[in-house]
C-alpha positions in Angstrom: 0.0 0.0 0.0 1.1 3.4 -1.0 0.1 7.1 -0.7 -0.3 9.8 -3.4 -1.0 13.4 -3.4 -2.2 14.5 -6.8 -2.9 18.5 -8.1 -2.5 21.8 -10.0 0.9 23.6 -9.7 2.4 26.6 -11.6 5.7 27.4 -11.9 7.2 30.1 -14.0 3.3 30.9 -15.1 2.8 27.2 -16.5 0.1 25.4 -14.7 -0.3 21.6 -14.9 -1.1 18.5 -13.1 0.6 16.2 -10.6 0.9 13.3 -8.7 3.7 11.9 -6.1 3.5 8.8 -5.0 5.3 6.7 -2.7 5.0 2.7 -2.4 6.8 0.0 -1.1 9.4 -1.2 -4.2 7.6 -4.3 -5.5 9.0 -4.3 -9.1 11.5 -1.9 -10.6 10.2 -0.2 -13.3 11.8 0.1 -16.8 12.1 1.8 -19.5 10.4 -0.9 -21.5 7.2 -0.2 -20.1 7.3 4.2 -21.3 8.5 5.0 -24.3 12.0 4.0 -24.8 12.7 6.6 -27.0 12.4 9.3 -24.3 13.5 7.3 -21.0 16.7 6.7 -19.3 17.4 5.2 -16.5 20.8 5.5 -14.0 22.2 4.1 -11.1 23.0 6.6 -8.5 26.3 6.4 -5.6 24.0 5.6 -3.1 22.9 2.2 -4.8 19.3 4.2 -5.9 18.1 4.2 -9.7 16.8 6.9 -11.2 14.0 6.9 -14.0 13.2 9.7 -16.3 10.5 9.6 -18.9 8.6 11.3 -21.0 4.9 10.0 -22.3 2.3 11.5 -24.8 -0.9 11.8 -23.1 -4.7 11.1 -25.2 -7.0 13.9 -25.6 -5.6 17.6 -27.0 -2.7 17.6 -29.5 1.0 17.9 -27.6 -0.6 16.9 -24.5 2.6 15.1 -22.7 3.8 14.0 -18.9 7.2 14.1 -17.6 7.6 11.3 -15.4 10.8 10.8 -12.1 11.3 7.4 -10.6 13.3 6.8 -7.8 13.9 3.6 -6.9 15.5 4.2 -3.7 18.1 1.6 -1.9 16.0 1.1 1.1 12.6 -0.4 -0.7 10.8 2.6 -1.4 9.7 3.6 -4.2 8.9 7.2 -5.6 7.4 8.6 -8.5 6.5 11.8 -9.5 4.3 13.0 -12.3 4.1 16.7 -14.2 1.9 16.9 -17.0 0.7 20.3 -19.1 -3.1 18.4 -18.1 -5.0 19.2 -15.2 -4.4 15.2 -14.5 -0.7 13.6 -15.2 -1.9 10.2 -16.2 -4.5 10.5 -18.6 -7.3 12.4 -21.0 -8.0 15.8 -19.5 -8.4 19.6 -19.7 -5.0 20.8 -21.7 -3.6 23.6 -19.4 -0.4 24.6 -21.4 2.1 24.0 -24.0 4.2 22.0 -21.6 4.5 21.1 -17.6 5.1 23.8 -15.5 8.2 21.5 -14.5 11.1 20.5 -17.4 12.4 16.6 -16.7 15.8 17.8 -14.5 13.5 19.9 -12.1 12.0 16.7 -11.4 15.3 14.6 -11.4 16.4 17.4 -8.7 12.6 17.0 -6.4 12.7 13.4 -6.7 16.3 12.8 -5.3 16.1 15.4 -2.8 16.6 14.2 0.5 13.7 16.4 1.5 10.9 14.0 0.6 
């Protein structure tokens, strides 16, 4: 069992939607399972991986989420979601070109040790 807290947020004037979650690690994910073309994956010096990906979203044209895995040494695993949608993970309102967040603003939240 997890937790999640999903929303709106606007940075620089960009408003889109998000969700962080935070679950037990059960499975790593991959890149096989996003789009393989626009996900990476790394191993950081404290044994952690580190998942960035990009998917396209359904509904408006250029709809897209910006996805941040951490798969964190200790069994936890986080994941957080910007999209340019008021909902990261699937068909809704188009808010803006792109998420208020770019993929290394992520990278940064995600392995912060303030979560």
């Amino acid at each position: 069992m997890g937790a999640s807290i999903t929303g709106t947020l606007t940075a620089s004037g960009v408003t889109g939607g998000f969700d962080l979650s935070s679950y037990p690690l059960i499975t790593a994910e991959r890149c096989d399972v996003l789009d393989p073309a626009h996900c990476t994956m790394r191993r950081l010096p404290d044994g952690s991986s580190l998942i960035i990906g990009r998917e396209p979203l359904e509904g408006a044209p250029g709809s897209v989420s910006y996805m941040a895995e951490l798969l964190r040494a200790d069994g936890v695993d986080l994941i957080l979601y910007v999209s340019n949608q008021r909902s990261p993970k699937g068909a809704s309102q188009k808010l803006a070109a792109q998420p208020p967040l770019t993929t290394d603003q992520l990278a940064a939240i995600i392995t912060s040790d303030r979560l």
